[in-house]
C-alpha positions in Angstrom: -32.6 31.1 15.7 -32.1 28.0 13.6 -34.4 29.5 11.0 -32.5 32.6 10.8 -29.3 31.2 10.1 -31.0 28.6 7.3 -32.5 32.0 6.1 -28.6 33.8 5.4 -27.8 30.3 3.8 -30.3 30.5 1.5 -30.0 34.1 0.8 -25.8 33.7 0.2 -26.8 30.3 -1.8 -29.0 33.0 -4.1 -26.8 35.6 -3.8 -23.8 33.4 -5.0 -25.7 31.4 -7.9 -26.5 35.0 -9.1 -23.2 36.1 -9.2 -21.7 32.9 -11.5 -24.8 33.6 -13.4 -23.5 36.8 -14.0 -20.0 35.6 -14.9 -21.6 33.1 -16.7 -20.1 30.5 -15.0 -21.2 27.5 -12.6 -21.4 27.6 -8.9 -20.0 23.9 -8.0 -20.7 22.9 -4.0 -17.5 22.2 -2.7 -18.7 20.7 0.8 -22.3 20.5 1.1 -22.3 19.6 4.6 -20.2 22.3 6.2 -22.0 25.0 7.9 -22.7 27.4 5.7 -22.1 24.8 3.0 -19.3 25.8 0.7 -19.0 26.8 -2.6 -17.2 28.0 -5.4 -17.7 29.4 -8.9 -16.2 27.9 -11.9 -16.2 25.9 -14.9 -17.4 22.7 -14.7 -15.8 21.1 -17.0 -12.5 22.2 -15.7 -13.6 21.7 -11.9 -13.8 18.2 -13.4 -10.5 18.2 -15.1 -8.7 18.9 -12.2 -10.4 16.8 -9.8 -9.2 14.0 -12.0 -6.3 15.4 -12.6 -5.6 15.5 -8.6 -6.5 11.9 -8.2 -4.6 10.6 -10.9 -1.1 12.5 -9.0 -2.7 10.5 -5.7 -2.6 7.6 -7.6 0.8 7.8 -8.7 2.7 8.8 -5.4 1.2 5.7 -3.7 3.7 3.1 -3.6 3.1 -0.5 -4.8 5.0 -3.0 -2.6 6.1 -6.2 -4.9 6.4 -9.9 -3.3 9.3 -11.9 -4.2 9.2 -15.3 -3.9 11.6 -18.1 -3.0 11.4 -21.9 -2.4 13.1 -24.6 -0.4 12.9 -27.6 0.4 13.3 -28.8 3.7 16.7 -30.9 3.2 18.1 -27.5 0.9 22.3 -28.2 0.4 24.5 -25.5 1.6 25.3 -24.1 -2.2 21.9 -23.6 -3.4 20.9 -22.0 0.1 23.7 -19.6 -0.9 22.9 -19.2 -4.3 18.8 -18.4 -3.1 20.3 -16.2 -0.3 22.4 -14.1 -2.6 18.8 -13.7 -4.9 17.4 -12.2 -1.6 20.1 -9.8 -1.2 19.4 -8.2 -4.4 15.5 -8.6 -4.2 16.1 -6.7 -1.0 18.3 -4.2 -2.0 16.4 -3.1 -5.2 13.8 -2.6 -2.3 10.8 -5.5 -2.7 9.9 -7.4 0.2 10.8 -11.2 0.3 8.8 -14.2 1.0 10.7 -17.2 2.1 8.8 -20.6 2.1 10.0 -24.2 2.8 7.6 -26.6 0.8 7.2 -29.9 2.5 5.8 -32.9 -0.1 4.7 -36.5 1.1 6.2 -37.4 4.2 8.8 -34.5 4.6 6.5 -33.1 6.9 8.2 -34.8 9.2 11.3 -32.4 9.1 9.3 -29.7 10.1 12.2 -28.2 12.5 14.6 -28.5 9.5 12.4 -26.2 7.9 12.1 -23.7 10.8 16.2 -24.1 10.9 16.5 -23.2 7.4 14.4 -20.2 7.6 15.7 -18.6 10.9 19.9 -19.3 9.2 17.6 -17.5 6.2 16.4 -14.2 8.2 19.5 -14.4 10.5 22.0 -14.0 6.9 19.5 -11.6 5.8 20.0 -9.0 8.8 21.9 -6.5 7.4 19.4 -6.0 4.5 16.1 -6.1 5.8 13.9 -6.6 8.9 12.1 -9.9 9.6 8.1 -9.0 9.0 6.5 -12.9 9.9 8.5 -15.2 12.1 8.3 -18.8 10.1 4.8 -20.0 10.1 3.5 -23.0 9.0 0.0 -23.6 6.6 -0.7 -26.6 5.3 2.6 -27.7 3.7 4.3 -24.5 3.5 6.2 -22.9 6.5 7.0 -19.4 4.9 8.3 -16.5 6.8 8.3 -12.2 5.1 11.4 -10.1 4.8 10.9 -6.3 4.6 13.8 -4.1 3.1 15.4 -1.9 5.7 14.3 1.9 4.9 17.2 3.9 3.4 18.5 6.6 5.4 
């Protein structure tokens, strides 16, 4: 029984590569492994063009998620946490996601929980424009924490 049904795909495989022969045109396999194996009769070139063409649109519509940056230091005064806050706003408004970092240098380590402080006032004033991705995290000398924009509705 297997034979015969290899024997009707051959015979339509012959039958179709005679008819684009006919209409002088090429017979393209679409999906090989499908049973019976499909395919189609075109121009190659253009079965190429458009192929390209498709992927090229796939390409396009996939968005690319930007990374803005900002940097404080552990012992940050209230106007410039302001000032970096406000820079957040608008980062997170025009839609890119925002990655918050406290740099500690020499022996600021020691004010880790300042650092953790700073970020959660950071994500707290940040609420009403976008969603907390990472809780602050520390590596190495950096405790950083991600803000996503909220999705528009």
């Amino acid at each position: 029984m297997v034979g015969e049904e290899f024997d009707n795909t051959v015979v339509s495989l012959i039958e179709a590569l005679k008819m684009s022969r006919e209409a002088e045109l090429d017979l393209v396999c679409i999906s090989p492994n499908a049973e019976p194996p499909v395919c189609r009769i075109v121009e190659y070139k253009k079965f190429l063009y458009e192929l390209k063409k498709k992927q090229k649109e796939i390409k396009a519509k996939t968005v690319k998620v930007v990374v803005k940056e900002i940097r404080f230091g552990p012992q940050t005064d209230e106007h410039d946490f302001n000032f970096k806050k406000n820079h957040a706003v608008k980062f997170l408004e025009d839609g890119f996601k925002v990655k918050a970092y406290v740099f500690f240098r020499g022996r600021s380590i020691l004010f880790k929980e300042q650092g953790e402080i700073l970020l959660l006032k950071f994500a707290q004033e940040l609420a009403d424009y976008g969603k907390v991705e990472q809780m602050p995290l520390l590596e190495g000398k950096n405790m950083r924490v991600m803000i996503a924009p909220k999705t528009k509705k």
